[in-house]
N, C-alpha and C positions, 0 to 999 in steps of 0.2 A: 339343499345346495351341496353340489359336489367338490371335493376334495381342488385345489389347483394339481395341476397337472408340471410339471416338471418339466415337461419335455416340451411342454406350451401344445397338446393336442387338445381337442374340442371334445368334452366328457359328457355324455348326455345322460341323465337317471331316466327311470320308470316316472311318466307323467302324473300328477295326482290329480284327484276327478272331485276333490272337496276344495273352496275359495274359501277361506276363514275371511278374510279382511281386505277392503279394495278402499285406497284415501287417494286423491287429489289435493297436494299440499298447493294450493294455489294461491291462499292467502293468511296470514296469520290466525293463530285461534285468538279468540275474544272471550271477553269475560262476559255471560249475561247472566242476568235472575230470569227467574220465574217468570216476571211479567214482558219478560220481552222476549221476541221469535229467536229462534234457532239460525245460527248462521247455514245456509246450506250451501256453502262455498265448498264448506269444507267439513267433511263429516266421514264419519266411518260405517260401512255396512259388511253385513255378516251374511253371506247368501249359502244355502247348499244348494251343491249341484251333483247329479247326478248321471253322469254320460253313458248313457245306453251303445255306444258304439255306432256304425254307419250304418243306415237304412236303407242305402243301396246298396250296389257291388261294392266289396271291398277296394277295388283300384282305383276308383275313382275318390275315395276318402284321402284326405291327405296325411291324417296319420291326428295323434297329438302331440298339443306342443312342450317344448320343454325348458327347462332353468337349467343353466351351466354357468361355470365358474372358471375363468384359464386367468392366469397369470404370465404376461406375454416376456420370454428369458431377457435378459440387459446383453447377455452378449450379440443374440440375434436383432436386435434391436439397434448396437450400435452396429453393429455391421449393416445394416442398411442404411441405417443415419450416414457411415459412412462413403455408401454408395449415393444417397442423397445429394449429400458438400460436394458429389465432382465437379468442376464449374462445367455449365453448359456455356454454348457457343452460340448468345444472341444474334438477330440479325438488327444489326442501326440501321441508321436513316436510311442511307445510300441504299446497300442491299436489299433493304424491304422493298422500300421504293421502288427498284429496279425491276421486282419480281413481280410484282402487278403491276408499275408499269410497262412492261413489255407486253404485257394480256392490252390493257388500255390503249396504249398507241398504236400497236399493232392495226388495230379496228379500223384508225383513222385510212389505210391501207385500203380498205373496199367497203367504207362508208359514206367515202363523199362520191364515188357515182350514184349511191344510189339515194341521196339527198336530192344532187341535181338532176335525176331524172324524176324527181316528182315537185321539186319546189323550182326550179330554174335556177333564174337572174336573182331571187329572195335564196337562194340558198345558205347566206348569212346568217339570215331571221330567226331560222327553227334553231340553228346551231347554237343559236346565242341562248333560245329560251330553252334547248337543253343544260348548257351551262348552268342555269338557273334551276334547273331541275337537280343538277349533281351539287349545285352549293346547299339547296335545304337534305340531301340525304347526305353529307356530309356530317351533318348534327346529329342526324336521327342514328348513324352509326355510332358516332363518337358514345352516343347516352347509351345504347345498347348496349356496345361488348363491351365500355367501361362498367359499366355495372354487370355484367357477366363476362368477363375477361377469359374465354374459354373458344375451342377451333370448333367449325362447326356452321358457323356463317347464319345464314335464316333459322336452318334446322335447329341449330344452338339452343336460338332465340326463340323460335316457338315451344320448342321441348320444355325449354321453365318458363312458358308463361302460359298456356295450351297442353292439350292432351298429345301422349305417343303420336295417333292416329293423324292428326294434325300437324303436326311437326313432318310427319312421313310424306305429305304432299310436298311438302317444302322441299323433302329431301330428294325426290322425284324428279323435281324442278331443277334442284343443282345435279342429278346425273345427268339429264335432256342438255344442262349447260353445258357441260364438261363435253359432252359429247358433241356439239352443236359447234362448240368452241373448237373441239379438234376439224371438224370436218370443213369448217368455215377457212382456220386458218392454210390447213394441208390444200383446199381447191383454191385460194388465192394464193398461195406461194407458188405454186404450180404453173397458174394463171399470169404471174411475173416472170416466171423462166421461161414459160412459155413467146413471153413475149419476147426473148435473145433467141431461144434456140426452140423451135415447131417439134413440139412433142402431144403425142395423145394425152387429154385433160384426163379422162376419166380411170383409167387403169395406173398413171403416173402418181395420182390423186391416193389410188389403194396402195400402191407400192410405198410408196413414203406413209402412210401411217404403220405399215409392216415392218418399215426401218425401225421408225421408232418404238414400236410395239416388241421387238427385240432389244435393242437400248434399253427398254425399261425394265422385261425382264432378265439382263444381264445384270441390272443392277446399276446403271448410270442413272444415277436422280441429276435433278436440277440443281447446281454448282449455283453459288450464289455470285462465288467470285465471276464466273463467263454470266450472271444474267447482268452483272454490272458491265462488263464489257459493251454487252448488246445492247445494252441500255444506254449507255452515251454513244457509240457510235450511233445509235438510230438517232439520237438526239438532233446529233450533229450532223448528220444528212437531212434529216427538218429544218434545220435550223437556216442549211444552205439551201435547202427549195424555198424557203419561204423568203430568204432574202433578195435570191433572184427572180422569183414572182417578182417582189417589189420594185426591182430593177429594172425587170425587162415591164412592167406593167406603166412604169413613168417612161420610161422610151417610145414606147408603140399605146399610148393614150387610146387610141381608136379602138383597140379589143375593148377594152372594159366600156368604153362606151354605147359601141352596136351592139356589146351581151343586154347591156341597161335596154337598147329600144326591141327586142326579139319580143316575142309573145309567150306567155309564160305556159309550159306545157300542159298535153292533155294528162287525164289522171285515170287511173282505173278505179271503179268505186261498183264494187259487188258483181264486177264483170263486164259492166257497161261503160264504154270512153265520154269522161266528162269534159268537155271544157274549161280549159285552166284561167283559175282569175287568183285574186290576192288569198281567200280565203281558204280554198283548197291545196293551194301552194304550201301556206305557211303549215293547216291542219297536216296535210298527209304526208310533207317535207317535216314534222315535227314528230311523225311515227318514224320514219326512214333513218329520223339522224339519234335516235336513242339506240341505234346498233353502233353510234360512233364512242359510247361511254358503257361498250362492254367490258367485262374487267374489274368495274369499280369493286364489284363486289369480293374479290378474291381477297385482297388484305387481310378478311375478316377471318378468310379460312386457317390463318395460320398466325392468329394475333399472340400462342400462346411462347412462338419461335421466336416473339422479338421484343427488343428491351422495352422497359419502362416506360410510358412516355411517346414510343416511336408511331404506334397506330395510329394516331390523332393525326401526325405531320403525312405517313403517307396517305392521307383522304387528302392533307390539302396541297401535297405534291401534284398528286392526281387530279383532282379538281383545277387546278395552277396550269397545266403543262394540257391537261384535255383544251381547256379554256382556251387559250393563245394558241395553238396548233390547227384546232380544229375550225376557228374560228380565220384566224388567220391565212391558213390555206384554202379556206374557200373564197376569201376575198382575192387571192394571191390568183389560184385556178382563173374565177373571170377574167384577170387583169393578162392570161397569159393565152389561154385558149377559147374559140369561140363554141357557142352552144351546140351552132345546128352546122352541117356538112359531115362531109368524110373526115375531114381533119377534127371535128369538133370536139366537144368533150361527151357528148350522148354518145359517138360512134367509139370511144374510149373507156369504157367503163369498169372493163377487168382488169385492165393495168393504170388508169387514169395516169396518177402519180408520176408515172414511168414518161406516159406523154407531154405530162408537163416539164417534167425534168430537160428531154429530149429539145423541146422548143427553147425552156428558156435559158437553157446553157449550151446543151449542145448533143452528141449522140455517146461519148464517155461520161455523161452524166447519169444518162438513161439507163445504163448498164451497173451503173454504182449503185442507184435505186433500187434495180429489180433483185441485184446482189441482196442489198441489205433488205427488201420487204421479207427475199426469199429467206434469209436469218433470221430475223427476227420472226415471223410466222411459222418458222421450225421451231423453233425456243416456243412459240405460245404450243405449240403440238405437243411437244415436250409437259410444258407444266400442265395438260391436258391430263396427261398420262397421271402425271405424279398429283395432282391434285385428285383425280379417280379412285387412284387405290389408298390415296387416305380419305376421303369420303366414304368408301365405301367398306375398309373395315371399320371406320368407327360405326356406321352402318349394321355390318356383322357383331361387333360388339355388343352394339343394344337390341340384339335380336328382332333389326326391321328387315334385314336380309338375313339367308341362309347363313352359319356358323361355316360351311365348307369353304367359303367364298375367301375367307382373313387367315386362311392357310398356307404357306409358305413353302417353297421347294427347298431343300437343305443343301441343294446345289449355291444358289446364289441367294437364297432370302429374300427371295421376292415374290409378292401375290401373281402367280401368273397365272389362276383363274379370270383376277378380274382385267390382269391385264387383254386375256385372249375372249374375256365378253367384250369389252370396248372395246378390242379391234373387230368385233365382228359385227356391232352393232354400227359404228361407225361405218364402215365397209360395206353395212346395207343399205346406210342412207346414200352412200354415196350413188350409188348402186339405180335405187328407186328415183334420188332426185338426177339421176343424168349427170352431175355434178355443178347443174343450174346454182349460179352464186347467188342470185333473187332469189330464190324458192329455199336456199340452206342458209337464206342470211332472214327470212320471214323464221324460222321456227327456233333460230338462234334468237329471237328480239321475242318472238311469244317466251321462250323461257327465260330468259332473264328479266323482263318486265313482270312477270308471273314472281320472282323473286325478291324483287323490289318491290312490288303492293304487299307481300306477305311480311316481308321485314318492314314495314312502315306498320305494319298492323300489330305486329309485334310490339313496337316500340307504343303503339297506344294501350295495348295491354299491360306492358310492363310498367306503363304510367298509373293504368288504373288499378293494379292487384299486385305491383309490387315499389309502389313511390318511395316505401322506406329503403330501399338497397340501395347504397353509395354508391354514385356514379360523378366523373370527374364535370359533367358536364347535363343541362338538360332542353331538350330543345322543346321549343314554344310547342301548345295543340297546335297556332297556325301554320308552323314551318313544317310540322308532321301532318297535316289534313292536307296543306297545299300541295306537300310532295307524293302523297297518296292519290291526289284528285288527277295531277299532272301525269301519273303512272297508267291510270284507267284513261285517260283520254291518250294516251299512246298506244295503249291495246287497242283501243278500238279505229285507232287511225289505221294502224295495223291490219286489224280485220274486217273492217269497211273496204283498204284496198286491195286486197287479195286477198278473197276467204277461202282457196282452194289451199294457201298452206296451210291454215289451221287442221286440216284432212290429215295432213302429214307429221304433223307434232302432236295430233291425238293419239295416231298410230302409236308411237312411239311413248309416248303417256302413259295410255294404257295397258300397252306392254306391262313398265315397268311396276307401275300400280295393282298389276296383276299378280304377281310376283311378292307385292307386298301385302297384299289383301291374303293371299296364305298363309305369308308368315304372320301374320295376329291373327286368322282364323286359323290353323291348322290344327286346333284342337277340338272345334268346332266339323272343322269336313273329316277329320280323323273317327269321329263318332259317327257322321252321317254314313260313311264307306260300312262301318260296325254294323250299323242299325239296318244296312242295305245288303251285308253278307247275311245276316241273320236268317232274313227273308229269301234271298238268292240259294246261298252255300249255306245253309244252316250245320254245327254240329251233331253228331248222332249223338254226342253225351250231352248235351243240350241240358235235356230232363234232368239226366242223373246231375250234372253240376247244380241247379237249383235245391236238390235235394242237398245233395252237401253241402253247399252252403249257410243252409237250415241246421243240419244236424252236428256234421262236424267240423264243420270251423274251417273248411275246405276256402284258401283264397281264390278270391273272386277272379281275381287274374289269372287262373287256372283253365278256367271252365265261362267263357266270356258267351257260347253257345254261335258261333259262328266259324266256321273255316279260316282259319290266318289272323284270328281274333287275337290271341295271346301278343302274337306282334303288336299288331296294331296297339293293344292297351299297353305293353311296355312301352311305347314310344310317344304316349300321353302321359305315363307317369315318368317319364325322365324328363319330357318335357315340364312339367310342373314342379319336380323334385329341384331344378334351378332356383337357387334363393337369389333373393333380393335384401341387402341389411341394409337396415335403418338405423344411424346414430342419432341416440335420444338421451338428452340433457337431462330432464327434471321428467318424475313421473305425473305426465299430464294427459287426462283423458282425451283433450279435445285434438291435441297433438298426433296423439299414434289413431287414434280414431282415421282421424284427416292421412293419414299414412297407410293404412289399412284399405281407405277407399282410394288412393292413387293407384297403390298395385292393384286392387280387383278391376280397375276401369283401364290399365293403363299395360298389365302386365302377363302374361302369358302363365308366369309363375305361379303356385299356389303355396309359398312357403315364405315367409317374411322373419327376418332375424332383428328382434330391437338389441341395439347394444348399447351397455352403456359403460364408459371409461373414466377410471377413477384412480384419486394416487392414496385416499387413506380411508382405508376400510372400515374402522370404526367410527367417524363422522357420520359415513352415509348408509349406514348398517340400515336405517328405517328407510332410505330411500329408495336402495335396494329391496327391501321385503317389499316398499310397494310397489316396485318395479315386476316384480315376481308373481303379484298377486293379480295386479292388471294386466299383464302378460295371458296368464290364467285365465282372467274373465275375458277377456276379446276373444281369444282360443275357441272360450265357448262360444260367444256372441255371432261367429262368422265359422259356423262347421266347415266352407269351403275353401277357407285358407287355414294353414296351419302358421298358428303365432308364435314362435322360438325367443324366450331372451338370453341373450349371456352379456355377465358381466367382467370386464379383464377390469385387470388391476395393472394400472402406471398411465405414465401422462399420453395425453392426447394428444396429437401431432401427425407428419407426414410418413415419421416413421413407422407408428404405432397403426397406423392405417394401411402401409403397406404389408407390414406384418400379417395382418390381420386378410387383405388380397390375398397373398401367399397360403396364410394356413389354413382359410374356409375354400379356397377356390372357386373366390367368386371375383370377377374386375373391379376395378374403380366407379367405370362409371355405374355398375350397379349397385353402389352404393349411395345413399343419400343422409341427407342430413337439412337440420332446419336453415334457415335462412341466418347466419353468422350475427354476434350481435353490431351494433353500428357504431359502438363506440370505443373500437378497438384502437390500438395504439398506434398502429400506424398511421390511423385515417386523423385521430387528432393530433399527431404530433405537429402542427405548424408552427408550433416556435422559432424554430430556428428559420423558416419562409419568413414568418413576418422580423425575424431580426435582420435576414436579408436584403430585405424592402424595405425598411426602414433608416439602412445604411445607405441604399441608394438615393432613398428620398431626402438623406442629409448634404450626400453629396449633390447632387443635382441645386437642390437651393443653393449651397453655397456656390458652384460655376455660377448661378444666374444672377446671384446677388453682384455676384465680380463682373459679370461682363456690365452689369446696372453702372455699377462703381465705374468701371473703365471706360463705359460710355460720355460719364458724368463729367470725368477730367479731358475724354476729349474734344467735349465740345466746351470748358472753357480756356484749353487751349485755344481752338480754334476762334472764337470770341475775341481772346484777349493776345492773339498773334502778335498784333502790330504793337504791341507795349513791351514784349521780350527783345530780350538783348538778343537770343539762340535763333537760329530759324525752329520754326515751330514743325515746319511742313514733317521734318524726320518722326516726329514724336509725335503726331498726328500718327501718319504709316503703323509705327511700333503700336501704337495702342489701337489701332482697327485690327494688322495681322494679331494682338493678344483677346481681343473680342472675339475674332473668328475662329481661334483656339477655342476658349472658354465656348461660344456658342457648339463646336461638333461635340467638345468633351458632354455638353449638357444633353443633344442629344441622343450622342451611346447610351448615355446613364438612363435616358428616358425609356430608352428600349427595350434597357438591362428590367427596367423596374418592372414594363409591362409584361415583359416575361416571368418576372417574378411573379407578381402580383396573379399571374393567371393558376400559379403553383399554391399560391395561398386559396385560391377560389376551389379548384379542387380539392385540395385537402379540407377546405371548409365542408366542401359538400358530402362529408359523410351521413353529416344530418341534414339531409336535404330540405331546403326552405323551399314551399312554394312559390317565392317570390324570386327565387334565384334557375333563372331561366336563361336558357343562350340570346343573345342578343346585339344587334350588329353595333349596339352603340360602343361598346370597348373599342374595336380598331378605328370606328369613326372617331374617338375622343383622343385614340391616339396619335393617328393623322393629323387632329386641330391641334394638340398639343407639338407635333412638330412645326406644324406651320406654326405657330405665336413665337417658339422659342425659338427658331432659324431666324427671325425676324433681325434683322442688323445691317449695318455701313459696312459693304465691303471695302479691304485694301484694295486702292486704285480708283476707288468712285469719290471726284471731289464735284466741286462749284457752288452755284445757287440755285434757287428758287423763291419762286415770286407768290405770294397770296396777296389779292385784291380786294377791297373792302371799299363799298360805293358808303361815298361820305357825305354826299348831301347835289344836291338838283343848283345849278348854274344859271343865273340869267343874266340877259343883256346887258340890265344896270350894276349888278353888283356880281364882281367876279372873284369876294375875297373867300369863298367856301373853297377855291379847286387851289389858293395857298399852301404851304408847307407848313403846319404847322409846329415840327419839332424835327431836330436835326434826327437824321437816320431815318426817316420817314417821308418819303416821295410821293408828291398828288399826278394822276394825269387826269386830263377829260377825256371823256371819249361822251362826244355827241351833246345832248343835255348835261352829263351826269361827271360828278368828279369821285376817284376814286384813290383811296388811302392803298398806298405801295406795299407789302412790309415783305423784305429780300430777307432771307435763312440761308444759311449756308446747309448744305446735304446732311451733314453732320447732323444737322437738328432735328432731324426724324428719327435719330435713335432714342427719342424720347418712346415713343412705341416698345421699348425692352420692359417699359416698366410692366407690360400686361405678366413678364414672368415674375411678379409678385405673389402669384397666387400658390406658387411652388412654396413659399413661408407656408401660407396656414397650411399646405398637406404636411409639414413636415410639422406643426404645431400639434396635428392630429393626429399622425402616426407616433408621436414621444409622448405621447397622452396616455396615460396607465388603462382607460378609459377600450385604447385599439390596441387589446390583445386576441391571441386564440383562445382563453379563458370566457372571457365576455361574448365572443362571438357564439362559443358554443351553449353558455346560458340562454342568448338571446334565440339559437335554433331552438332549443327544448322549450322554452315556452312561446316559440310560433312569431318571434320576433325579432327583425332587421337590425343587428346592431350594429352590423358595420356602412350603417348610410351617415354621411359627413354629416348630415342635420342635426341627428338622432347625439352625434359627437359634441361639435361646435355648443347647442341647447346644455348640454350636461359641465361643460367645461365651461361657460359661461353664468353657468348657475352656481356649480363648485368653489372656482376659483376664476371671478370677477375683475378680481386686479391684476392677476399675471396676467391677463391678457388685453385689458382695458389700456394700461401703461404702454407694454412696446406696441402697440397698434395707434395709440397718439401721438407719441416720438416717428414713428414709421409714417404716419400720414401727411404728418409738418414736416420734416425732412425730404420728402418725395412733392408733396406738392409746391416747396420752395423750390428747386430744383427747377421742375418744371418749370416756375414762372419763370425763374432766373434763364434756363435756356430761349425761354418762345418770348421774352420781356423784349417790347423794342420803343426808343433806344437801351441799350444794353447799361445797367448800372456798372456804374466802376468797382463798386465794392460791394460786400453781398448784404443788400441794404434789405433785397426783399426778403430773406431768409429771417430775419427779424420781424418783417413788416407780418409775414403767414403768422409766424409764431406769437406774435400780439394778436393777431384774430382769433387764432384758434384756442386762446386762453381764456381770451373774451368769452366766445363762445362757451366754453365747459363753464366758467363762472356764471 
């Protein structure tokens, strides 16, 4: 072991080629005799080895590997720490929101022609069951990037749960988007201006990506503040199309009527015109409208830019606003324009929107529309742009693309490589496709449907190989199968009706697949070029280099025996000379094992750094030495990588790792590390959650208890009016308007709580319970729960009502049954039959408050020592549900029998006297029955 280094540089000795001792402390030693086996957990061995050096060329040997020692300075340390603390500048709700939703709405822009050119008059149908599609990946997102909280989107997602190579189709998939997405928005922004002012589609189409292709590398990125602009203004021009659809659609009834009797269109199905019926409508109108929730997927790309908390809400901004809109204006579209003519909406398809505008307000509407589509489809151009060149230097970073590519002009700091590939690659498409919005709107929906099956598959992987990572949230297999099944039958709607685009998104596929197949082969066809000069261009010292080799020690990268060879092998060994470190906790064989075969299958490099970080030397002196010694033996074990350990001394953190970036010069992301443990302190602190929730669940009972109470008093005012001196009528009022207080206060609080309560389930889920899965019954439960507790007499609702009760059959001779038998209580007959009267005044259906009783036992359960985060995280580690009310109430009813036996008997007789006393008819004068329960119910217990 070498000396620390002062200066904090990386010291490396002469490798040794003897292993004295290799241990895996994995489990305690143990005591045995004689008569019992040897634990082989854990045991020590003594090997010699002895390394003969490389058996082929020298350059292709990676070298040996070595043990180093640095000790990383406190001054350089805090000065990164304090570049660390600078505050960054999250994007909130709004913002986020804004940024994908301008991608998403957008869509809406040149998705519903081409809905209603395959599904008709049903163009509702499909749109709805896409809704249904974006609500189940909604989950499958949320469980994703909360448990990998990282930019990146699908690729992210497959990179940890799947191999590089697999993850790089993903990534593929998001350039075809990015690209798909510029080309789609720039020929319908076009396609709206077009529609004020007659301009050439296809060459206006390149010029404006050229704009922006400049903008971006000038260095204008996407402004969050103007994407909010764009973002409610476009809101708010939807907002007024969809209103005056509805306006003009109840004026002129007869549109949406003769849309409803049309014949539903022909279809194209692998080239040949089908006739349109219900079934094809909905299938091939259900491929057409998944280009209307393009977009969703961008959130993901930049979940690392926004606070806490905010990812979740923009899915379900997104989901919320796709939903009503998309939904909405295609109901709005029938109700305004008809199907089939010149005027209709088939002969409108490129600017639809624009036409409906035009009709149902007027021609300064129309103009306001194509205004804002042509905004807002620039803004998605825009984050075309800007979402590209960060895709695709992180791309460049992980060496799935060329290193040239994430290079920078030092004029303005901007990748204008990648920006001047996307403008050209885009500018071909437009080029090839004519600027056909069918045929650039089919290869934009293959690749984002391509990205949606992959991220749903993702999400079942990371179910299955990595359940244990904390994730705030988990969606069911069936909301992830359904959403995966619903993905594939949209491709193939897709490519059943037009399989000539798919021609045109292969093109472009494997383009960029080509590209990527070099860069994880290039050391592979680097050697094949070698192997083929050899034969071709052989060297004339050919011979003599083998000789030297042999004799004197002549390196192999010398004398490679082919013409232009030395290059070439220099540019495999700097290619592998790239390390890759690995941060490793305890020395465990099966650990760097598993780390050793990720890079050989995954990584270009043939150099691996284990590190390990530490704050006090002499504790881990042994862990170190066997950090050193298995280091040693892998080295041997895999001659084609070289295995490096070094150990720093001080704490572990984000500073200590940048540090560490900086002085090996290697990135972040080619650093790895095992999977964090699960019971860190952030993920269990919910104390202070459930003290939150707890407070609300005190408040809320007591509103509910009071408005019970205030109910209570006003209906025996209302009862006992006509025996007060005061009019009663005022205090009546007073106590319905303090009911209707106390009811909203209760249900803010309810809202408050469920919001809370959601913050405690997340936090709970760092140990994830199989049981604890998304499930729609929460917002169901809290829907019924507002319904039960809104339940009340409003101010201003008085009178009576009447309930009827047949009291007995009438005959001829004897007509004393249809009598009155007690004052307050009126007979009528009707027909044979007589029937008992009994008038309530309105008032008396506030008896119905009492269902808010059940707010007591939550709050009985929540002050229960029983519902904390202590117990709950007991009951996750041993595989058991402790916060189910049952699992509560059984344990509290066994504990302590009287505290809760007693106020539940006082509670019961006071509420069902009550009741009698209200629905009691005639009405006693004094409260006679409140005695009469409470004699029963003593009876009873004795």
């Amino acid at each position: 072991m070498t000396e620390p280094n002062p200066t904090g540089a990386l010291l490396a000795p002469s490798p040794t080629a003897v292993y004295r001792e290799a241990s895996s402390p994995k489990l305690a030693v143990c005591s045995v005799d004689s008569s019992r086996a040897l634990n082989l957990r854990r045991r020590k061995i003594e090997i010699e080895v002895v390394d003969n050096g490389p058996r082929g060329p020298a350059w292709q040997f990676p070298g040996f590997g070595t043990s180093e020692h640095v000790q990383a300075p406190q001054n350089e340390l805090a000065d990164i720490q304090v570049e660390l603390n600078q505050p960054r500048k999250l994007l909130g709700e709004l913002p986020a929101t804004a940024i994908c939703g301008n991608d998403i709405l957008s869509s809406v822009l040149y998705s519903a022609s081409s809905v209603a050119a395959k599904s008709g008059k049903l163009m509702p149908i499909p749109l709805l069951m896409v809704s249904a599609v974006l609500f189940s990946f909604r989950f499958i997102y949320e469980e994703v990037v909360t448990a990998i909280p990282l930019n990146g989107g699908t690729y992210n997602a497959l990179l940890n749960t799947t191999s590089k190579r697999t993850a790089a189709v993903a990534a593929c998939l998001s350039i075809l988007s990015y690209v798909a997405t510029g080309v789609v928005s720039a020929t319908s922004g076009v396609h709206y201006l077009n529609n004020q002012v007659e301009i050439p589609i296809v060459s206006c189409t390149i010029v404006l990506l050229g704009a922006f292709a400049l903008l971006s590398a000038m260095g204008t990125a996407e402004s969050s503040r103007v994407a909010v602009v764009i973002f409610l203004h476009h809101i708010l021009v939807l907002s007024i199309l969809f209103v005056s659809c509805i306006v003009y659609g109840v004026q002129h009834t007869y549109v949406f009527k003769d849309n409803m009797k049309t014949e539903l269109p022909e279809v194209d199905f692998a080239g040949s015109m089908l006739d349109g019926n219900v079934f094809t409508s909905i299938f091939f109108g259900f491929g057409a409208s998944m280009l209307g929730i393009t977009g969703f997927e961008s959130s993901s790309n930049y979940v690392e830019e926004q606070q806490p908390g905010v990812f979740r809400k923009t899915l379900r901004n997104m989901w919320a606003l796709v939903t009503f809109f998309n939904i909405g204006l295609a109901v709005g579209i029938l109700a305004v324009l008809p199907l089939e003519g010149d005027d209709g909406i088939y002969a409108h398809g490129e600017a639809l929107l624009a036409r409906v505008g035009h009709v149902a307000v007027g021609s300064w509407f129309e103009t306001w529309v194509c205004v804002d589509a042509f905004v807002v489809l620039c803004g998605a151009v825009l984050t075309s742009y800007v979402g590209i060149c960060g895709l695709v230097e992180r791309l460049s970073n992980d060496r799935v693309l060329p290193a040239f590519l994430a290079k920078k002009n030092k004029l303005r700091g901007t990748s204008h490589y990648i920006i001047g590939i996307y403008f050209f690659l885009s500018s071909s498409l437009v080029l090839i496709l004519n600027a056909d919005a069918t045929t650039v709107n089919g290869v934009y929906t293959y690749a984002f449907l391509g990205l949606m099956a992959m991220f749903s598959c993702a999400c079942m992987l990371l179910k299955g190989k990595r359940s244990e990572i904390p994730r705030d949230i988990q969606a069911s297999w069936a909301v992830v199968s359904l959403g995966f099944l619903l993905v594939v039958v949209g491709i193939f709607a897709n490519l059943l009706g037009d399989p000539s685009v798919l021609m045109y998104f292969a093109i472009y596929f494997i383009a960029v697949m080509l590209v990527m197949f070099v860069m994880f082969e290039r050391v592979t066809i680097l050697r094949v070029v070698l192997a083929v000069l050899k034969s071709v261009a052989p060297s004339r010292f050919g011979k003599e280099a083998f000789i030297g080799m042999a004799d004197d020690g002549t390196p192999e990268v010398e004398h490679t025996g082919a013409r232009g060879g030395r290059t070439i092998a220099r540019t495999i060994v700097s290619i592998r000379e790239t390390p890759i470190v690995f941060f490793c906790k305890v020395p465990d064989l099966t650990i760097i094992n598993k780390a050793i075969i990720y890079v050989r299958r995954n990584e270009q490099t043939h150099t691996l750094r284990i590190v390990h970080v530490f704050s006090d030397e002499e504790a881990v002196a042994p862990v170190l030495t066997s950090f050193r010694e298995m280091a040693a033996l892998f080295d041997s074990m895999y001659p084609k990588i070289r295995v490096d350990f070094v150990s720093v001394r001080g704490e572990f953190g984000p500073a200590m790792i940048e540090w560490l970036s900086r002085s090996m010069k290697v990135p972040r992301n080619m650093m790895f590390i095992t999977q964090p443990d699960i019971l860190s302190a952030e993920r269990v602190s919910a104390a202070g959650q459930f003290r939150h929730r707890r407070r609300y669940e005190l408040t809320s009972c007591l509103a509910g208890l009071l408005g019970i109470a205030l109910m209570l008093v006003e209906c025996e005012i209302v009862e006992r009016g006509q025996d007060l001196s005061a009019p009663s009528e005022t205090w009546v009022q007073v106590l319905k308007s303090c009911v209707l207080g106390s009811t909203v206060l209760l249900d803010v609080l309810l809202v408050l709580r469920y919001r809370c309560d959601g913050q405690v389930n997340q936090l709970q889920s760092s140990i994830p319970s199989r049981r604890h899965k998304f499930s729609l019954w929460r917002p169901v439960l809290l829907a019924l729960e507002l319904v039960v507790c809104s339940f009340h007499v409003p101010p201003g609702v008085s009178g009576e009502f009447e309930i009827v009760q047949l009291h007995g059959a009438a005959s001829a001779e004897d007509d004393s049954v249809c009598e009155s038998l007690q004052q307050g209580i009126d007979t009528v007959r009707r027909g044979d039959g007589c029937y008992l009267v009994y008038r309530y005044p309105v008032e008396a259906l506030g008896v119905f408050m009492a269902a808010r009783l059940y707010l007591l036992a939550r709050f009985v359960r929540s002050s229960s020592a029983l519902h904390s985060p202590w117990i709950s995280l007991v009951g996750s580690l041993n595989g058991v549900d402790a916060m189910k009310p049952f699992f509560h109430f059984k344990s509290i009813f066994k504990l302590h029998p009287l505290n809760v036996l007693l106020p539940l008997t006082v509670l019961n007789t006071l509420l069902t006297a009550a009741i009698v006393r209200v629905l009691e008819r005639p009405v006693q004068a004094a409260f006679d029955n409140y005695w009469i329960v409470t004699l029963v119910n003593v009876y009873l217990i004795v």
